[in-house]
N, C-alpha and C positions, 0 to 999 in steps of 0.2 A: 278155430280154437283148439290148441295142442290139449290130448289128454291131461297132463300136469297142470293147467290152469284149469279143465273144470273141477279137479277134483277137492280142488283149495276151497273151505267153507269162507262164507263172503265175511268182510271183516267187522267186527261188533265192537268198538270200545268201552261201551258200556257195562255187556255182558265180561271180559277180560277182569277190567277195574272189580265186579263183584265178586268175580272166584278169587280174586287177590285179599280182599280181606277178609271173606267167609273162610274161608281156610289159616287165618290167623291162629298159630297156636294159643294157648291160653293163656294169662300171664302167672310165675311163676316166682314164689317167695326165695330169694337167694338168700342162703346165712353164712358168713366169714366162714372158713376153713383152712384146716393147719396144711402148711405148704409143704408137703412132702415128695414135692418133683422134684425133677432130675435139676441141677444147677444147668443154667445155660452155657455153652460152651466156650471157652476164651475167658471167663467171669473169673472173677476171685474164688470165689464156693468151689469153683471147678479146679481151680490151680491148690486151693488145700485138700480137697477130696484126690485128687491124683497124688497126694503129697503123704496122703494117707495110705497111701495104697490100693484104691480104686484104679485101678490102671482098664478098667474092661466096661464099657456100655453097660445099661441096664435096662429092663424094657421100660417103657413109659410108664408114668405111673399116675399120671393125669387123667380125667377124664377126657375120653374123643366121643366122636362123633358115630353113633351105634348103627344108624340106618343107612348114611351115606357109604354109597358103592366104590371102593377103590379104583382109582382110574389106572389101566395097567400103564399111561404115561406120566410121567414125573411132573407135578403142579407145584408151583412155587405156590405158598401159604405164607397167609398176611390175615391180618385182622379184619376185613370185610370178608374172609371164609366163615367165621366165627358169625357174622353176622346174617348173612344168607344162608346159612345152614337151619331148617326146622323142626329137625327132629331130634337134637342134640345140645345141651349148654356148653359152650367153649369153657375149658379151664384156664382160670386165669393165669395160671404156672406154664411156663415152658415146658419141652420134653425134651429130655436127655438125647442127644446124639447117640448113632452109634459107635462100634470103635471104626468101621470104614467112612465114618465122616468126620472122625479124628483126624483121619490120615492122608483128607482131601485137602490141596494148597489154601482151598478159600473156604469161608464159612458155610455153611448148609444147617436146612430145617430141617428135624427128621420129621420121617411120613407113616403114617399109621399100619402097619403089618398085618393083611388079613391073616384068619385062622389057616393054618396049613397052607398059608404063600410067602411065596422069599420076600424078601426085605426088600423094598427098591431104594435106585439109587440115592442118594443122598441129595436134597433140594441145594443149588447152589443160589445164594445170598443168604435172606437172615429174614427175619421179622422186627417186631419193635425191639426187641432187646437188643438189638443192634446199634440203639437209636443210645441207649441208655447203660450198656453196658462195656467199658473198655476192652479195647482190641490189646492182644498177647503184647504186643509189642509196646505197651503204655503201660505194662505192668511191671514194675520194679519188683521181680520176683529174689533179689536179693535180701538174704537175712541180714536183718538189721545187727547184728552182733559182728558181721563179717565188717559191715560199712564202717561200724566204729571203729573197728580195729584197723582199719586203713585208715580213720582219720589221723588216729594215735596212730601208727608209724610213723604216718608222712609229720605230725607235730616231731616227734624225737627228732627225723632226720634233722627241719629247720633247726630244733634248738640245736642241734651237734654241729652243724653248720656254724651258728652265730657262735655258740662257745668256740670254737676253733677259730673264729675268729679275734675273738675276743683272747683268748690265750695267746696268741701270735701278736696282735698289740701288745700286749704285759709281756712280753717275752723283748719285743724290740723295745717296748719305754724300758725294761731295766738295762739291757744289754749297751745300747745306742741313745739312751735319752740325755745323757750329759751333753754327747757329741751333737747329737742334731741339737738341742739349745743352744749349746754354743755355736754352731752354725749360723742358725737362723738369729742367734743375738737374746735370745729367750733365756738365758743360761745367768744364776744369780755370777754376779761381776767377780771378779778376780781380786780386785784391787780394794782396799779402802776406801770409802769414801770421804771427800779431802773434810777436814776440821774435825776430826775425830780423836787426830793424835792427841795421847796423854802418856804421862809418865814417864820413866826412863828406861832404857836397854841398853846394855853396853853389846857391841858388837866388833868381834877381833878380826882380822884380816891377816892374812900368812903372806908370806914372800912370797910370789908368785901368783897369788891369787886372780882368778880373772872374773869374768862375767857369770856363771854360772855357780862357782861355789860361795861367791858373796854372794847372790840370791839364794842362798840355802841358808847361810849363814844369819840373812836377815829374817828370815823368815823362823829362823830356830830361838831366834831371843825377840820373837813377837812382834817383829817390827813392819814387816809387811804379813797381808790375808792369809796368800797361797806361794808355794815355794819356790814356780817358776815366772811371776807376775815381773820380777825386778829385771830379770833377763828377757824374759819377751819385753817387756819396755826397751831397753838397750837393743834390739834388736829388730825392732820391729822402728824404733827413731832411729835408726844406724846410727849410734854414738859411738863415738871412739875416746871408752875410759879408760884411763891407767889407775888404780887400784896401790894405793897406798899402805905397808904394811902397819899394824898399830890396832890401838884398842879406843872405838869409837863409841862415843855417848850418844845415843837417840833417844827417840821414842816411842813406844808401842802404838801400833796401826797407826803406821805415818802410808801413803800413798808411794806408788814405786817412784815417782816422780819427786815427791820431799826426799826421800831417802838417800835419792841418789845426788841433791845439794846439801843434803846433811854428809856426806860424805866426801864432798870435796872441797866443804867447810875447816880449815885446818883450825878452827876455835871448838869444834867440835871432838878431834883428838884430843885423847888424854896421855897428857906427857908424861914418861916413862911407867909406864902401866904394860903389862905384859901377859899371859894367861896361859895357862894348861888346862887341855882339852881333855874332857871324859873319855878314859883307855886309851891317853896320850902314854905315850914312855919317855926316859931321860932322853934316850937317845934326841925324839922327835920333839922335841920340849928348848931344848937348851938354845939350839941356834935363832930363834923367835925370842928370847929371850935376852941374847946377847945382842941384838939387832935395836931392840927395839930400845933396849935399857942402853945403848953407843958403849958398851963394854966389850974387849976380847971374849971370844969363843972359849979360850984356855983358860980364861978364871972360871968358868964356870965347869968347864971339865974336870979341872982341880979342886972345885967346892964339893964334890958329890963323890971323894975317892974315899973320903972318912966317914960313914955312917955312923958312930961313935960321939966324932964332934957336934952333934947335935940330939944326942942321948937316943939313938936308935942301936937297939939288939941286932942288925942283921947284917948277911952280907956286901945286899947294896942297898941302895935308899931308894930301890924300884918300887910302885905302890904307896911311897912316905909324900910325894908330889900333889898336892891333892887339886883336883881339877877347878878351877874360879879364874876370874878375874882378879888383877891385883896391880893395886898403883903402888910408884913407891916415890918418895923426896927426890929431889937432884942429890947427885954425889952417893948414889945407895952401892955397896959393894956384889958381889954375887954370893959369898957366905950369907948375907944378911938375908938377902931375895931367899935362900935354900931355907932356912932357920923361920924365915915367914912363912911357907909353906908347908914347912914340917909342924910346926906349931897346928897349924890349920888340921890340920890328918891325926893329930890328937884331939883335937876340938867332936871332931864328927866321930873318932873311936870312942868316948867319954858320952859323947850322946845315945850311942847305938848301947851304953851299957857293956863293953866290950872291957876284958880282966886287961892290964895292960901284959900279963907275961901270954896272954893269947893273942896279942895285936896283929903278930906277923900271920899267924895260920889263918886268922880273920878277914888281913888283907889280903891273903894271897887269894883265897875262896871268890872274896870279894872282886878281885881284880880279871879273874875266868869268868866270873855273871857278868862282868861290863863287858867283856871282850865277846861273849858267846850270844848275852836272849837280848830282845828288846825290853823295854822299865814294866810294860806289862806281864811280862815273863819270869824277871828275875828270881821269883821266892819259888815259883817251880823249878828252873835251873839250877837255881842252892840246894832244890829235895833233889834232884837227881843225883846233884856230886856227892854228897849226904849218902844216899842210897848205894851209890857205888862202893865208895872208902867203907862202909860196914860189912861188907862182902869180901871186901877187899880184888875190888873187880877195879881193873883199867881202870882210867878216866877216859883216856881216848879225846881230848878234847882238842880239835885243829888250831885253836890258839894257842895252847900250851904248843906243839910242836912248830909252830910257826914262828914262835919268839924263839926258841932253841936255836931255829935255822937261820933267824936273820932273815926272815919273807913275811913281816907284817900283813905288806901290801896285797897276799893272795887274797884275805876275806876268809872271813869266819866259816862258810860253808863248806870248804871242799881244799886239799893242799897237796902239796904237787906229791910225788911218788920219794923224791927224797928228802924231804921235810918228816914224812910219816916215822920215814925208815932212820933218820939220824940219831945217832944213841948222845942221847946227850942230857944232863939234868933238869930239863923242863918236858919233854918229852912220853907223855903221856899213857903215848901209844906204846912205850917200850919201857917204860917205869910203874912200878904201882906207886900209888899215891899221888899224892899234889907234889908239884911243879916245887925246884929249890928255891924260888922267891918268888914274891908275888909276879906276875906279867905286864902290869900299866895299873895307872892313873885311875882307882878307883871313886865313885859320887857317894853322898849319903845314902840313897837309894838301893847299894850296893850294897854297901857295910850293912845297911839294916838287913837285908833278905838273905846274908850272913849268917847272920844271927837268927833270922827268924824263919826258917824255911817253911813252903807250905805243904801240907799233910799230902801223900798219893803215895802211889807204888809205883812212880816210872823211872826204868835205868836207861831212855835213851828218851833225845829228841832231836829235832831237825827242821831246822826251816826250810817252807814249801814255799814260799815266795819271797823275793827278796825286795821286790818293790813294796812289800806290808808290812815286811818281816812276820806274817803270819808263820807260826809252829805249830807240831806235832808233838804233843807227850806222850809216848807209848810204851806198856810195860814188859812187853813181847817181841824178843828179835821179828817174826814174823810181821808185827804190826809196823814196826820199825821201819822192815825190807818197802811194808807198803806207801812211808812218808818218803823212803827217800825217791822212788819210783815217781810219785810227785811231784816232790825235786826238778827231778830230771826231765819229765812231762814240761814243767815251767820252765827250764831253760831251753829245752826244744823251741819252744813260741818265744820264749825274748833272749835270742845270741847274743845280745848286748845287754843282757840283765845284768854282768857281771858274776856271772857263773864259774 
C-alpha cells in the first residue's frame, strides 16, 4: 500500500451528508430593492445610457459575494454560482461590464475586482440576461423621427411619380384625343345622323367649284355637321361629281350622303336665283351672276357704271351690293337685279340706325371689318380703326391695299411688298384715313359694329392662326411685334396654312 492510499481517511457517508446540513446557513428575510445596477450590456437601458453620455464602465454596484476568494483564473458565472455560494446573497441585478468588455467581439460577464488587484479578463458568454435580453443587432437603434421622415419621402416620391403620370395622360387626352378617337372609331361621328334633316338652306355653287369648297359651302349654310365630312365622303366612295353652278334649296343637317342627291337633284335648283357673297366685290359678284341669270356679262358691267341711277351718293356702287341670296322671275333685267340689291343695303343701313348722308363712310368702315376679323371680332376691329382715324394714325390695313392692287386673292394677313407700297386711293399704308370707297360686300353684322364699336384702347391686331382665325388686340407696338412673331411661329408649322 503506496503512502497516498494510507493517508486517505476511510470513507463515511453518513458523517459527509451531516456536516452538509449542519453547516446550512440560516434562512434569511429578503425585502424588494430599488435596482440601481449597472444595465446589462447590449440592453436598451444600455444603448440610452450610452446615448446619454455614459460612454465609460462603472464599478458594480450590486452586491457580491464578500468571502468568496478570487480565483486568479477566469470563471464563467451563471446562476448555480449564486446558489452554491454561503456566505453571500447574490444580487438579483446584473453588473455593469467594463469598458474592455465593451470592446470584446462577444458578450462577457464581468467579475468581481479584489481590493488592490487588476480587473480580470472579461468572462466570455453571458448569463440569464442573455436569455432574455436582445442582442445589439435586434435592436432598431434608429430614431423614430428619422424612419418617418423616410417614410414621407419615399410617399412624395410615389405621388410625384403617379402625378407625372397622370399629367402626361391629360397632356396626350388634350393634344391627341380627337385623333386617337377617331382612330379607334371612339370619336362622336362627323356626319349627321340620317332623319334629322329639317328646314331649309339655300346653298350657292360658283363656276368651277369642286369637291372641297362645296363641302365648305355646305357646311356654312348648316347643311352638313362638320366641314370636311362631304368631301371625305366623295372621296373616300371615289365619286366622280361634276358640281353644277346655281343656287340650291336644302336642308339643315341633311347627311353628306343626302346632300350630295339633293344636289344632283335639278328640282332642287332654284331657277334664276343668284347671290353675293359676304366681302364679295362687283368685280367677283357680276360673272355668277350673268351665268346663272343666262344674261351677257356686259349688261351688267353697264348696270353698275351709274351709281346715281339707283339714288347712290358715291363713286361706284362698291359696298351698295349687299351679300344674300336672291331669286328673281324669268325675263328679270340686270338693272333690275342691281336696284334689288341696292334696295337691300338700305334695308340693313336703316336698321343699323345709320343717317343716310353717313351711309357711305359707314359702309366703307363696314366693308374693312368683313374684309379684316372674324364676326366675333368685328366691334373690336371697328374700335381699332375708330382708335386710329382719332389720332389720325395710318390704317395700315392689308385689305385696303390689296383691293388698290388688284390682289384680293393674297389674304387678309400679310400682302406682297408692292401692294403695301402702291400709291393709290385705297391704300392705307400710304394714305391717312379710310380707303376712297368702301372695298366689298358688307353683312348686317358689319354695319352694326360700324356703328357700335366695342370700348378698348387697341391700335393694332393680328391674326395668330388662320385655321381659327383666332386674334390679338394689342395696344402697344411691342405687344403687337409679339402677335405677329405668333403669326409667323404658326405659319412655320402649317406651309399650307395659307400664309
Amino acid at each position: 500500500m503506496s503512502e497516498r492510499d494510507s493517508a486517505t481517511p476511510p470513507h463515511d457517508p453518513d458523517a459527509r451528508l451531516g456536516d452538509l446540513f449542519e453547516n446550512l446557513p440560516d434562512p434569511t428575510r429578503q425585502s424588494p430593492t430599488v435596482d440601481n445596477s449597472a444595465p446589462a450590456p447590449g440592453s436598451r437601458r444600455a444603448a440610452r445610457e450610452a446615448a446619454a453620455g455614459e460612454g465609460t464602465a462603472t464599478p458594480a454596484r450590486g452586491t457580491a459575494s464578500a468571502a468568496a476568494e478570487p480565483s486568479p483564473v477566469p470563471v464563467r458565472a451563471s446562476a448555480d454560482d449564486a446558489v452554491r455560494s454561503n456566505d453571500a446573497v447574490p444580487s438579483p441585478t446584473p453588473i455593469r461590464a467594463s469598458a474592455d468588455a465593451a470592446e470584446t467581439p462577444t458578450r462577457a460577464m464581468p467579475q468581481v475586482t479584489p481590493e488592490g488587484g487588476a480587473a480580470p479578463e472579461p468572462v466570455i458568454g453571458g448569463g440569464l440576461d442573455d436569455l432574455f435580453v436582445p442582442h445589439d443587432d435586434h435592436v432598431d437603434a434608429r430614431p423614430k423621427k428619422k424612419r418617418r421622415k423616410g417614410c414621407l419621402i419615399a410617399l412624395i416620391i410615389v405621388l410625384a411619380i403617379f402625378g407625372g403620370i397622370a399629367a402626361a395622360g391629360v397632356w396626350v387626352a388634350n393634344t391627341y384625343g380627337d385623333k386617337i378617337s377617331d382612330a379607334l372609331g371612339w370619336g362622336e361621328s362627323k356626319d349627321w345622323e340620317p332623319g334629322l334633316a329639317t328646314g331649309e338652306a339655300l346653298v350657292t355653287i360658283k363656276q368651277g367649284d369642286t369637291g372641297s369648297p362645296v363641302s365648305t359651302a355646305l357646311y356654312e349654310a348648316g347643311v352638313t355637321k362638320t366641314e370636311d365630312v362631304f368631301y371625305d365622303y366623295i372621296v373616300e366612295e371615289n365619286l366622280a361629281v361634276t358640281f353644277y353652278p346655281g343656287v340650291y334649296r336644302l336642308q339643315k343637317k341633311m347627311t353628306a350622303e343626302a346632300a350630295l342627291e339633293a344636289l344632283r337633284d335639278d328640282a332642287n335648283k332654284m331657277a334664276n336665283a343668284v347671290s353675293v357673297s359676304e366681302g364679295g366685290t362687283i368685280v367677283s359678284s357680276l360673272p355668277s351672276m350673268a351665268e346663272t341669270l343666262g344674261l351677257p356679262l356686259a349688261d351688267f358691267e353697264a348696270a353698275v357704271q351709274d351709281p346715281s341711277a339707283y339714288g347712290v351718293d358715291a363713286p361706284t356702287l362698291e359696298g351698295w351690293l349687299f351679300p344674300a341670296v336672291y331669286e328673281f322671275d324669268p325675263g328679270v333685267t340686270a338693272p333690275q337685279v342691281i336696284q334689288r340689291m341696292v334696295d337691300r343695303t338700305r334695308e340693313a343701313l336703316d336698321g343699323a340706325g345709320v343717317p343716310a348722308e353717313d351711309a357711305e363712310r359707314i359702309l366703307t368702315i363696314a366693308s374693312i371689318i368683313q374684309r379684316e376679323g372674324r364676326l366675333d371680332d368685328f366691334a373690336k376691329v371697328s374700335r381699332v380703326i375708330q382708335n386710329r382715324l382719332d389720332i389720325d394714325m395710318k390704317l395700315q390695313m392689308d385689305s385696303t391695299a390689296q383691293y388698290g392692287y388688284g390682289s384680293l386673292h393674297e389674304g387678309v394677313v400679310s400682302s406682297s411688298k408692292e401692294a403695301l407700297e402702291d400709291d393709290n386711293d385705297w391704300n392705307t399704308y400710304v394714305r391717312t384715313g379710310l380707303p376712297a370707297t368702301p372695298i366689298a360686300s358688307p353683312s348686317d353684322a358689319a354695319i352694326k359694329a360700324a356703328m357700335e364699336p366695342a370700348d378698348g384702347p387697341w391700335l393694332y391686331f393680328v391674326t395668330i392662326n388662320l385655321a381659327t382665325g383666332e386674334t390679338q388686340f394689342s395696344e402697344t407696338m411691342a405687344e403687337h411685334e409679339q402677335g405677329i412673331e405668333k403669326w409667323r411661329e404658326w405659319c412655320r408649322a402649317n406651309p399650307d396654312g395659307g400664309c
